[in-house]
C-alpha positions in Angstrom: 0.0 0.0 0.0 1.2 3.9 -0.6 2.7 5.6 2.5 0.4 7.5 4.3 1.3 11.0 2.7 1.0 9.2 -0.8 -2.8 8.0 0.6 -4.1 11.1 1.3 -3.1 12.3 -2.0 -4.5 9.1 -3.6 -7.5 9.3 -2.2 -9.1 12.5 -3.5 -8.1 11.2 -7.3 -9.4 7.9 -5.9 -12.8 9.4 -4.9 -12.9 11.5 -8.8 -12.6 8.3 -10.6 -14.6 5.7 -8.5 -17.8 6.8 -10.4 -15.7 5.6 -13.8 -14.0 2.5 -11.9 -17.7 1.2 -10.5 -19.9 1.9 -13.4 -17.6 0.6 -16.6 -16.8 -3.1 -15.2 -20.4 -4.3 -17.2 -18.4 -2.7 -20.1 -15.3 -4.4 -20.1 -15.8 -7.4 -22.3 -17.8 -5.2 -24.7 -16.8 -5.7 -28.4 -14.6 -3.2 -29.6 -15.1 -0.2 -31.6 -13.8 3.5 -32.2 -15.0 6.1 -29.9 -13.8 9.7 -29.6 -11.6 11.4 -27.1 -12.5 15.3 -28.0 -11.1 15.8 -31.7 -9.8 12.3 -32.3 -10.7 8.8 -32.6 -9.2 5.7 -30.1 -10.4 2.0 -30.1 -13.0 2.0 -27.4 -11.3 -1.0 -25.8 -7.1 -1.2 -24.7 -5.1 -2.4 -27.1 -2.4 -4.4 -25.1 -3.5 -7.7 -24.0 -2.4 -8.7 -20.5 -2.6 -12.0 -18.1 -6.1 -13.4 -16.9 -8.3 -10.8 -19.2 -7.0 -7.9 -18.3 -6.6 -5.1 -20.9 -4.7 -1.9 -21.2 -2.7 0.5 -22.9 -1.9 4.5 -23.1 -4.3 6.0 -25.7 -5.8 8.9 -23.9 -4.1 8.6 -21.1 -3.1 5.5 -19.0 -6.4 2.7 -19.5 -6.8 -0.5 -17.8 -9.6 -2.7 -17.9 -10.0 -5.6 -15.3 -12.7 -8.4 -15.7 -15.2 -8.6 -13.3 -14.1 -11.0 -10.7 -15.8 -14.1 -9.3 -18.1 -14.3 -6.1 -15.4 -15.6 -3.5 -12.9 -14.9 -6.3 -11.2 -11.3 -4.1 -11.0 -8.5 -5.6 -8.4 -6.4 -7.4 -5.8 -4.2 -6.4 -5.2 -1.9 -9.3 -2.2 1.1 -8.7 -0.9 4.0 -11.1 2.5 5.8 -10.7 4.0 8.4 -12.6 8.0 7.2 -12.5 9.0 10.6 -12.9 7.9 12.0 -10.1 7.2 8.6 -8.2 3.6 10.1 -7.2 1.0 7.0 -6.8 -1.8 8.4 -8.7 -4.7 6.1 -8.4 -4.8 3.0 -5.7 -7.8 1.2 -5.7 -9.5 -2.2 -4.2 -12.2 -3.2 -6.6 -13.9 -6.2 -8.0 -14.1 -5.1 -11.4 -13.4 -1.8 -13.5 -12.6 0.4 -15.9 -9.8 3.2 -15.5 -8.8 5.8 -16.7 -6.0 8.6 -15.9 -7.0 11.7 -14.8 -4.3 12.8 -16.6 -4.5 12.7 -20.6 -0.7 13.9 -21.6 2.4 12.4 -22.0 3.3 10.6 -18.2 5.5 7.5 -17.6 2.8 5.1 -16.4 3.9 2.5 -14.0 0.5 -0.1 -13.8 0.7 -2.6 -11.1 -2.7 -5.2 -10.8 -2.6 -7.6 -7.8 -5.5 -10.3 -6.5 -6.0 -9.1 -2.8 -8.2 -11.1 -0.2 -11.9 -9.2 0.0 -11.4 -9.3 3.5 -9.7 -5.8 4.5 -8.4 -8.0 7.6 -7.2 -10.8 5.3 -2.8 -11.3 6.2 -2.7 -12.8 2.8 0.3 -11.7 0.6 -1.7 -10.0 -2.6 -0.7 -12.3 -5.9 1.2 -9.7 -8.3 -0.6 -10.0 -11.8 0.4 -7.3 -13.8 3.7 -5.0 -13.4 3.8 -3.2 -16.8 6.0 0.4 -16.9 5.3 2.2 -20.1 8.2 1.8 -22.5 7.6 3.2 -26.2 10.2 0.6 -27.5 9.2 -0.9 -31.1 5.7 0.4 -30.2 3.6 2.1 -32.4 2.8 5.3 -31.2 0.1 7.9 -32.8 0.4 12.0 -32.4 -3.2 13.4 -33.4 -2.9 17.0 -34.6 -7.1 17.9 -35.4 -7.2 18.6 -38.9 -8.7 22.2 -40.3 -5.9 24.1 -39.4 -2.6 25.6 -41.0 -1.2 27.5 -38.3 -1.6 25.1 -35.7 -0.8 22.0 -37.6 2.9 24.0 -38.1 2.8 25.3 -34.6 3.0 21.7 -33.7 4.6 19.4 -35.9 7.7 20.8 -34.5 7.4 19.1 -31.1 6.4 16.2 -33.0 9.2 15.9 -34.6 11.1 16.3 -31.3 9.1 13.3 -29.8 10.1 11.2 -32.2 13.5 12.2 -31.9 13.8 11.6 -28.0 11.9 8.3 -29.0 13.9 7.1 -31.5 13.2 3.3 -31.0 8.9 3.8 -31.2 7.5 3.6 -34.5 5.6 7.1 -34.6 2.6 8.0 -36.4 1.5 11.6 -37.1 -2.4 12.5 -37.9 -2.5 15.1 -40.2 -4.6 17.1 -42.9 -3.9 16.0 -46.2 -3.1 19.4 -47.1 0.1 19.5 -44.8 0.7 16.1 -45.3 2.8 17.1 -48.9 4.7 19.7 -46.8 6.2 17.8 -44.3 6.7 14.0 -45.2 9.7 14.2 -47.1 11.1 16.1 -44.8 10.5 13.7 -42.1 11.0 10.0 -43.4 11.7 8.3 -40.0 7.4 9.4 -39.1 4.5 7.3 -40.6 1.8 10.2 -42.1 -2.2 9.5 -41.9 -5.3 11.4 -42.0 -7.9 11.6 -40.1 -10.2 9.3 -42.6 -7.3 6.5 -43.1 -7.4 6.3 -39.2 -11.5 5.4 -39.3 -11.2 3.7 -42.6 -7.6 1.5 -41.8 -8.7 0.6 -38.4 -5.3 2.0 -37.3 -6.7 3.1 -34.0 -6.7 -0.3 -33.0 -2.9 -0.8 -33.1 -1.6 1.8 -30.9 0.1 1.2 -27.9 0.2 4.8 -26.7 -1.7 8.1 -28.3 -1.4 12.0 -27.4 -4.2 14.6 -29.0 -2.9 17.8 -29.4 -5.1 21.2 -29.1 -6.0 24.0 -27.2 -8.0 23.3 -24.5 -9.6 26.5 -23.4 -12.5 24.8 -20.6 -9.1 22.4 -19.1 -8.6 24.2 -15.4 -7.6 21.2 -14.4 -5.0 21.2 -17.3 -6.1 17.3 -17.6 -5.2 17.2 -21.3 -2.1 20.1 -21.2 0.1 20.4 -18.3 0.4 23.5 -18.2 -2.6 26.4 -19.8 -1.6 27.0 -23.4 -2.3 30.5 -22.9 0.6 30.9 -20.5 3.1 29.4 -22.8 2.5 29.8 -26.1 0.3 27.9 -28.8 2.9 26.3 -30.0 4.8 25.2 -27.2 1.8 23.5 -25.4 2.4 20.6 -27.6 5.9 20.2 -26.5 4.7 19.8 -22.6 1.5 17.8 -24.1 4.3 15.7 -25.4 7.0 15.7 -22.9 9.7 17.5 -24.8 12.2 20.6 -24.4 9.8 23.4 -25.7 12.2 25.0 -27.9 11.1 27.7 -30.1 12.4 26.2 -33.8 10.5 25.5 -36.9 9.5 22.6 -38.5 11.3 21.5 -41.8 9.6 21.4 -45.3 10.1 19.9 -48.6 9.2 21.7 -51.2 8.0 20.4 -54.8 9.6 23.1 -56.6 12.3 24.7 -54.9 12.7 27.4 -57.3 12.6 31.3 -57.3 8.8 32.0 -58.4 9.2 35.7 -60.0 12.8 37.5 -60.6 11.7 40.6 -58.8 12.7 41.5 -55.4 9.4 40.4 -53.1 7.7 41.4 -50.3 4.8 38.4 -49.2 1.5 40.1 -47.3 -1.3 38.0 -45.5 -3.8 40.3 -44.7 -6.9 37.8 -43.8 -7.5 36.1 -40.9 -10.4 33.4 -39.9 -11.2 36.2 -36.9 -11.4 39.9 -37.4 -9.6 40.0 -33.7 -6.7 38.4 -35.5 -6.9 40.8 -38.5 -5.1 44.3 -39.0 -8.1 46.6 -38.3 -6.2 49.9 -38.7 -8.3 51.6 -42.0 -5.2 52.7 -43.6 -2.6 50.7 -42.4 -2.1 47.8 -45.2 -2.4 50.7 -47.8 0.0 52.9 -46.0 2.6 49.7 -46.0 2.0 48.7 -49.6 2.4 52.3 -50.5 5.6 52.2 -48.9 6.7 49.1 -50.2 6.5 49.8 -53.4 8.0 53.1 -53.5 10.9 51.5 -52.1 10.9 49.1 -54.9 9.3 46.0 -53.9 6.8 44.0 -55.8 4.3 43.0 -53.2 2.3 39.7 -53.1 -0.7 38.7 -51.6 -0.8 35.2 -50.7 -4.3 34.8 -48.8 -6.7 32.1 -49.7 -9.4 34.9 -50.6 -9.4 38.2 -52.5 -11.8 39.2 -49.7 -13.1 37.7 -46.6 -15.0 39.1 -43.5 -19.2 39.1 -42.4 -21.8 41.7 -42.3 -20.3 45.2 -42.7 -16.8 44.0 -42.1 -15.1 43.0 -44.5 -11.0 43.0 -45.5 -10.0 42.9 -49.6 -6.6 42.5 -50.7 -4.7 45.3 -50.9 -4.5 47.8 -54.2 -1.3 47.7 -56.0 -0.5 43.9 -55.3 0.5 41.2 -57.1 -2.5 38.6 -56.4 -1.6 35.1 -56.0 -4.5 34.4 -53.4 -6.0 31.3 -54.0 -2.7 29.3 -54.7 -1.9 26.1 -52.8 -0.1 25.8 -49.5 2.9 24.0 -51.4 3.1 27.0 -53.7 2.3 29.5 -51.2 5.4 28.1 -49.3 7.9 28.5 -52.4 6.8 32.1 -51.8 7.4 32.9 -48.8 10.7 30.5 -49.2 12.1 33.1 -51.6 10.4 36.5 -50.2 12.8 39.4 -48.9 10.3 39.3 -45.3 6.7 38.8 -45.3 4.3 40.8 -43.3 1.5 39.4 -42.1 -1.1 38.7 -38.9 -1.2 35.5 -36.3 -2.8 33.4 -37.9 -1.4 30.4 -40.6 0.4 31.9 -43.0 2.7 33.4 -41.1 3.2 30.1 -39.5 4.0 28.7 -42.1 6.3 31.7 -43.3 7.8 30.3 -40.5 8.3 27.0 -41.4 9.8 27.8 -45.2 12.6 30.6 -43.9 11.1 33.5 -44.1 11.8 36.7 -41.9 8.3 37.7 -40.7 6.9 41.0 -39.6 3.9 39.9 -37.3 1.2 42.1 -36.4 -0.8 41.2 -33.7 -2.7 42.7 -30.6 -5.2 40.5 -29.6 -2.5 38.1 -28.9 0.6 38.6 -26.7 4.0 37.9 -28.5 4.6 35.0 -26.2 1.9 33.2 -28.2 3.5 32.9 -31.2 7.1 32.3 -32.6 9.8 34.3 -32.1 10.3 37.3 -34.3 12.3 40.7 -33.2 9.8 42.0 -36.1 6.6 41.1 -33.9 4.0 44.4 -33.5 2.3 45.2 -30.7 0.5 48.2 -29.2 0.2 48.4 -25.8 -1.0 51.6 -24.9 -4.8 50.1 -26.1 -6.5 47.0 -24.5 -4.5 43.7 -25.6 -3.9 40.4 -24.9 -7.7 38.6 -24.9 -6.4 35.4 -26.7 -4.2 35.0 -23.2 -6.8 35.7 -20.6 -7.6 32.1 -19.1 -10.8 34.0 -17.9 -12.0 34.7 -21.6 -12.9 31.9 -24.0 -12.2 32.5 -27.9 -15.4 31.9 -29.5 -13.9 30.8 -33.1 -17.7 30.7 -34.2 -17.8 34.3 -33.8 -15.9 36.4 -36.8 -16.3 39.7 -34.6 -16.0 38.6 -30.9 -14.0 40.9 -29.1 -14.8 40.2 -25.4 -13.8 43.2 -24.0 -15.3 45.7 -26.2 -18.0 44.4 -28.5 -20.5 47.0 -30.0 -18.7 49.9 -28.5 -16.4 52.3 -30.4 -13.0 50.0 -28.0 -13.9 47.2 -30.7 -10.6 45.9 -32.1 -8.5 48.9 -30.6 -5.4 46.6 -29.9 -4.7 46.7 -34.0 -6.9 50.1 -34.8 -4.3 52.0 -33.2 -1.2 50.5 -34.7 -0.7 52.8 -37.1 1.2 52.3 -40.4 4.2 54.3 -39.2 4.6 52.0 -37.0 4.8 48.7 -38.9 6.8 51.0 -41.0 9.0 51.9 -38.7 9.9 48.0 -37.9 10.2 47.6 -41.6 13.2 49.6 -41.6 14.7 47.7 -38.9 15.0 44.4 -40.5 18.8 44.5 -41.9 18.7 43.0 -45.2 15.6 45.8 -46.0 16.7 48.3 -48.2 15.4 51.2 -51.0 15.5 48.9 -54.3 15.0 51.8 -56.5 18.2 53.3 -54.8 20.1 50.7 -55.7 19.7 50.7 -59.1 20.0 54.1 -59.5 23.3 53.7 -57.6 24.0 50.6 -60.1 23.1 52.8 -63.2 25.3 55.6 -62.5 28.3 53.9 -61.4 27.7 52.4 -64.8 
């Protein structure tokens, strides 16, 4: 049994789970099937088979199924431990149950099952009947990231790739969109890429031995599924404490189909859309004032958004006049764009992450989120005389669903003042900071004449 410090701390997890532990034992020689855990699918039942009918494994956290046991049969003794801190988690007598961790990230499971006497006052030595410590060795492993998204999926493949890295020995499987998918695989052959739909369709979910989901979990107080808030670290750090890795701040690799220079000009890439107005730019003049600016300084200026215009109701954001318009071009060919640009300017939100990924030097304006919550860039724009910082309030919920929410300051004339008021002079300003930026046109007049 635990020490008596380690009971006291058992027994409030104990008491959290008991409902789960009682209730599920009728379910534990149920056929199998997928279910879902949030975004992603798991085989209802564990996938590891262990001694007298017991089942378990680590999709979604640390599962164990025990058989109901026989009247006069005792009961089972069924103990979790994290190794790395050598915490007993859960410590339970019970004569038949399903469990699950409380605790759905990446933790070194240590899962001990013994046959104890039902009698509390029973001296007989429990039989040991399962003493099974995670190990990812030659085990097939599965990293959901939900499809949908562009910034996230780049946000996060990085700490995927580092997983697999400190894991070298597990076979590891990355759920992606099929629209990333091209991006990434070549660049990664030692990972296994599937979609969503060839998980359902293959049955893969039922050859797992251990599975992390990925995500922002905005109602997780707890922090059950992330260890620590995302909105404390960083969007796309969280994955690298979901997964148990140094949460470095480097970009994932890509592998381009055509490597090549798209246009001979010198290039500036814009993204001026976002999926949220919070995330967009809001400043009337400002993309014009920048543009403007841009090309007086001799810079063709492309705009690589997936829509010409995008927005609801009255609000609505249209690329740019004067720019080259490439919106509506793939991800792959957006990325040989941004691979070749001089810098790109552009908002939080996906194409900046994956300017990120290809190279490129990125000017980031943002003021709904605080700079922590992206990548590093000494080019990253922020006001913060206004209101800022929503995205990173744990006590404000981003409604995604809602283009204009603005939780602070909806309906009033405040709406969207963390990016009204930065001003073009300012991004400007920045611009002019960046060291390879210079006045193209003064160069070649400098070229000519020296000619």
């Amino acid at each position: 049994m635990p020490s008596s410090t380690e009971s006291s701390a058992v027994s409030s997890i104990v008491a959290s789970e008991a409902a789960t532990a009682g209730s599920a034992s009728s379910t534990a020689t149920a056929p199998a099937k997928v279910v879902y855990a949030g975004h992603f699918p798991l085989a209802e039942m564990p996938t590891q088979v262990g001694p007298e009918g017991i089942r378990y494994d680590f999709n979604d956290g640390a599962r164990v199924v025990l058989p109901e046991r026989g009247e006069g049969a005792g009961l089972w003794r069924i103990r979790l431990t994290d190794l790395d801190t050598g915490n007993v988690v859960f410590n339970v007598d019970v004569k038949g149950a399903r469990v699950n961790s409380t605790k759905r990230y990446y933790v070194r499971f240590r899962l001990e099952v013994w046959v104890v006497d039902a009698d509390p006052k029973s001296k007989a030595v429990p039989r040991s009947v399962l003493d099974h410590s995670m190990d990812l060795t030659d085990q097939n492993v599965l990293i959901h990231q939900p499809p949908g998204t562009v910034g996230d999926s780049f946000a996060w493949f990085t700490y995927t790739a580092e997983f697999a890295k400190k894991h070298p020995n597990a076979r590891v499987t990355v759920c992606l969109s099929e629209h990333i998918i091209p991006l990434v695989k070549n660049a990664y052959p030692n990972l296994i890429f599937v979609t969503q739909d060839q998980l359902r369709e293959q049955k893969l979910v039922d050859t797992f031995y251990a599975s992390y989901a990925l995500g922002v979990y905005f109602a997780d107080k707890e922090c059950n599924h992330q260890p620590v808030d995302f909105r404390h670290v960083g969007l796309h750090k969280t994955a690298a404490y979901i997964l148990g890795v140094d949460p470095i701040d480097v970009s994932p690799k890509l592998a381009l189909e055509d490597e090549s220079r798209p246009m001979a000009e010198k290039y500036v890439c814009i993204a001026v859309q976002a999926t949220s107005a919070a995330k967009q730019w809001n400043n009337p003049y400002g993309w014009r004032e920048v543009v403007k600016f841009l090309k007086a300084s001799g810079y063709e200026v492309v705009c690589i958004d997936q829509k010409p215009e995008h927005g609801v109701g009255l609000r609505w954001t249209h690329i740019p006049h004067g720019t080259v318009d490439k919106t509506g071009i793939s991800l792959m060919e957006a990325a040989r764009y941004l691979r070749h640009c001089e810098f790109m300017v552009g908002l939080s939100s996906g194409l900046s992450w994956l300017a990120w990924a290809a190279g490129a030097t990125v000017v980031l304006i943002s003021g709904f989120s605080l700079p922590s919550t992206e990548f590093y860039t000494p080019y990253r724009i922020i006001n913060w005389h206004p209101c800022n910082g929503c995205w990173n309030d744990p006590a404000l919920v981003f409604e995604n669903q809602n283009f204009l929410w603005c939780p602070r300051h909806a309906n009033t004339p405040r709406q969207f003042e963390c990016t009204t008021q930065i001003t073009g002079t300012h991004v400007i300003r920045v611009i002019k900071t960046i060291p390879h930026f210079r006045d193209v046109r003064e160069d070649a007049t400098t070229a000519a004449s020296a000619n």
